[in-house]
C-alpha positions as CSV (number, residue, x, y, z in Angstrom):
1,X,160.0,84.9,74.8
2,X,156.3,85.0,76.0
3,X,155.4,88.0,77.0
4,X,153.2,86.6,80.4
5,X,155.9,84.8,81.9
6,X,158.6,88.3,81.7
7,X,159.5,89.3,84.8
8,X,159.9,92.9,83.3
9,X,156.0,92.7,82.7
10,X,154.7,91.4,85.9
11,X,152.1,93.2,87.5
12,X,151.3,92.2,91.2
13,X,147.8,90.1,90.9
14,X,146.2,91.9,94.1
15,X,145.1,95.3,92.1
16,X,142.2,97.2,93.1
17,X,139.5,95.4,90.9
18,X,140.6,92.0,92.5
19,X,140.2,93.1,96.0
20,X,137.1,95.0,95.6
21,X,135.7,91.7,94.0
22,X,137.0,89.8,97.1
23,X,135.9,92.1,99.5
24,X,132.1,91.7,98.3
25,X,132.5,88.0,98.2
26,X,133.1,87.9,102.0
27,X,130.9,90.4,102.9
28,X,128.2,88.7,100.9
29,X,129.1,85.3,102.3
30,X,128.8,87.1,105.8
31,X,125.5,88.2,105.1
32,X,124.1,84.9,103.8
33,X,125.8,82.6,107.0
34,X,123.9,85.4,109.3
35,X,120.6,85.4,108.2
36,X,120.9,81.6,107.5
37,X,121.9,81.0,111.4
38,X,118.6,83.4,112.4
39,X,116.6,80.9,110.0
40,X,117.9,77.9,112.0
41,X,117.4,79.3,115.0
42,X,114.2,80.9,114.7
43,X,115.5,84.8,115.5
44,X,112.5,86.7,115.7
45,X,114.6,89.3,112.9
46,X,115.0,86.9,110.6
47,X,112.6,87.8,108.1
48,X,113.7,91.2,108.2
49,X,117.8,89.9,107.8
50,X,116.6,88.0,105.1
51,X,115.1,90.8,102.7
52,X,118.2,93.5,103.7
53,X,120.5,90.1,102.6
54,X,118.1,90.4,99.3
55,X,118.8,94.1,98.7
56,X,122.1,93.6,99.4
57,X,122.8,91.2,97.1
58,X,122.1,93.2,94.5
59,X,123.3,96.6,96.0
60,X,126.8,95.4,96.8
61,X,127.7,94.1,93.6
62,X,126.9,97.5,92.3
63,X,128.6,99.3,94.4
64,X,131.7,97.4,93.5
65,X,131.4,98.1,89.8
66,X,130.7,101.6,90.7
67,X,134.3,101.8,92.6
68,X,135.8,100.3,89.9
69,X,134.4,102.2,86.9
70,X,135.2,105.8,89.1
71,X,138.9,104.5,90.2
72,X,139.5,103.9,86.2
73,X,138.3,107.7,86.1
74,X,140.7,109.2,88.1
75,X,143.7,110.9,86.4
76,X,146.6,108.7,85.5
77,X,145.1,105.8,86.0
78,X,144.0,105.2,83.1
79,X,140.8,102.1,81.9
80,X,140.9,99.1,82.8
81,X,140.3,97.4,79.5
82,X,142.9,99.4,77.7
83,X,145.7,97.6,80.2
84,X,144.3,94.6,80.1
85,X,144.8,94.7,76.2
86,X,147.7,95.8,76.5
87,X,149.1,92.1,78.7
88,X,147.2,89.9,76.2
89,X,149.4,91.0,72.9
90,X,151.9,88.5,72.0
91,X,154.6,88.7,69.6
């Protein structure tokens, strides 16, 4: 029997790592709709929204990894890439 579709193995999809990456997605996407609405309308901030949105689109996806890596860190739970491994063996 394949090993992915074993109800005995399943592992909810929503785990940290997934939200984190969702998380900075819509925060991201938040950031670019504001400072593109202060563009449109001419917001006398705009220049100013437009190099945090620059920083932050950089700094966020850093921070993310940063999360993740120190979650994996913690006792028992383990590295990511080991379980990961460990759902892509077939017999």
């Amino acid at each position: 029997m394949n090993q992915k579709n074993d109800p005995a193995n399943f592992k909810s999809s929503w785990t940290f790592r997934r939200i984190a990456a969702w998380a900075g997605i819509v925060l991201l996407l938040g950031l670019y709709v504001a400072t593109f609405l202060a563009a449109i309308f001419s917001h006398p901030g705009a220049g100013r929204l437009f190099r945090f949105c620059l920083g932050m689109t950089i700094a966020v996806p850093v921070f993310i990894w940063f999360l993740t890596w120190a979650a994996g860190k913690l006792p028992g739970r383990g590295d990511f890439d080991k379980s990961s491994d460990k759902n892509s063996k077939s017999d």
